[in-house]
Wavefront OBJ file of the C-alpha trace (Angstrom):
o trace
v -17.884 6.896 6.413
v -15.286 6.134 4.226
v -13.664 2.603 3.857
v -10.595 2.181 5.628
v -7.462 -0.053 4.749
v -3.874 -0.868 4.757
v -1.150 -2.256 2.687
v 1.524 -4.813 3.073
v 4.252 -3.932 1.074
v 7.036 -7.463 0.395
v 10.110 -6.300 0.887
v 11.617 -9.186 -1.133
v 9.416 -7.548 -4.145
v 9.555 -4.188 -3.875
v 11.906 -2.180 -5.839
v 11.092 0.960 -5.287
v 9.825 2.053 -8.559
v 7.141 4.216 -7.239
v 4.851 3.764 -9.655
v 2.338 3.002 -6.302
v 2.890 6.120 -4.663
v 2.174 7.859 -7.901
v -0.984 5.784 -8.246
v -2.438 6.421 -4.499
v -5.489 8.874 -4.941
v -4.954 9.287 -1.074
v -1.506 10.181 -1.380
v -0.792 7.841 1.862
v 2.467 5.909 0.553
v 6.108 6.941 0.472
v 9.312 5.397 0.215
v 10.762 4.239 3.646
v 14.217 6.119 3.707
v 14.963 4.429 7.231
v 14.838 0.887 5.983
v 16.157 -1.247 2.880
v 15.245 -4.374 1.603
v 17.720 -6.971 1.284
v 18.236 -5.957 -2.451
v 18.969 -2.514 -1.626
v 15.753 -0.252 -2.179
v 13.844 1.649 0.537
v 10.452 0.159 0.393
v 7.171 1.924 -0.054
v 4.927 1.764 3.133
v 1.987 3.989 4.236
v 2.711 7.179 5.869
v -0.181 8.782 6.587
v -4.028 7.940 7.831
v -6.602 7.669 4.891
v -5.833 4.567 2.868
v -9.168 3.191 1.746
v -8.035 0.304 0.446
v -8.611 1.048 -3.139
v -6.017 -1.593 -4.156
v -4.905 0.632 -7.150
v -1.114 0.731 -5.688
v -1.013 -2.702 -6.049
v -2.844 -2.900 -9.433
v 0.213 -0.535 -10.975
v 2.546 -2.675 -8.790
v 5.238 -4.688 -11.612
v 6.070 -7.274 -8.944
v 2.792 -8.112 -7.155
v 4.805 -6.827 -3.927
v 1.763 -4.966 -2.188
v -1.105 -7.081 -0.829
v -4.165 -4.609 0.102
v -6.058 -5.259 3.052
v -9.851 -3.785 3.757
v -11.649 -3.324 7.230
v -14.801 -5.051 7.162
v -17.707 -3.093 8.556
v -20.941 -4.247 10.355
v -22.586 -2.837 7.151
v -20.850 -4.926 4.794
v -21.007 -7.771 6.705
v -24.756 -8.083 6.479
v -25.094 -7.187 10.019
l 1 2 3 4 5 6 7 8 9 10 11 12 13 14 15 16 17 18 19 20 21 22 23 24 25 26 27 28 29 30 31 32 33 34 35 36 37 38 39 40 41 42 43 44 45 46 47 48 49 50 51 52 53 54 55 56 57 58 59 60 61 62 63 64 65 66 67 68 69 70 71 72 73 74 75 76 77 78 79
């Protein structure tokens, strides 16, 4: 079963560069065209099931805007 994650995209960071959604192996991020940040961008945010939590997106990320977030298993947790 494959990991499963999320991401938690700051929109006081995020400038929509896309370098993240270019990044995602999972293709599971896209620019929000329904919201802007208070500097004016539409922020990225997930938009699909399937992010494993690779944390590439926020590896590429200029501004450190996207914290990455894992689901912890029984199997990883020693139990």
């Amino acid at each position: 079963m494959p990991a499963k994650g999320w991401i938690e995209v700051n929109d006081l960071y995020c400038k929509a560069c896309e370098l993240c959604i270019n990044a995602c192996p999972q293709k599971v991020i896209a620019l929000d065209m329904g919201r802007l940040t208070p500097k004016g961008y539409h922020p990225a945010h997930i938009v699909a099931d399937g992010c494993t939590g690779c944390a590439i997106c926020a590896l590429v990320c200029p501004d450190a805007a996207i914290t990455v977030y894992r689901e912890v298993t029984k199997a990883a947790a020693g139990g």
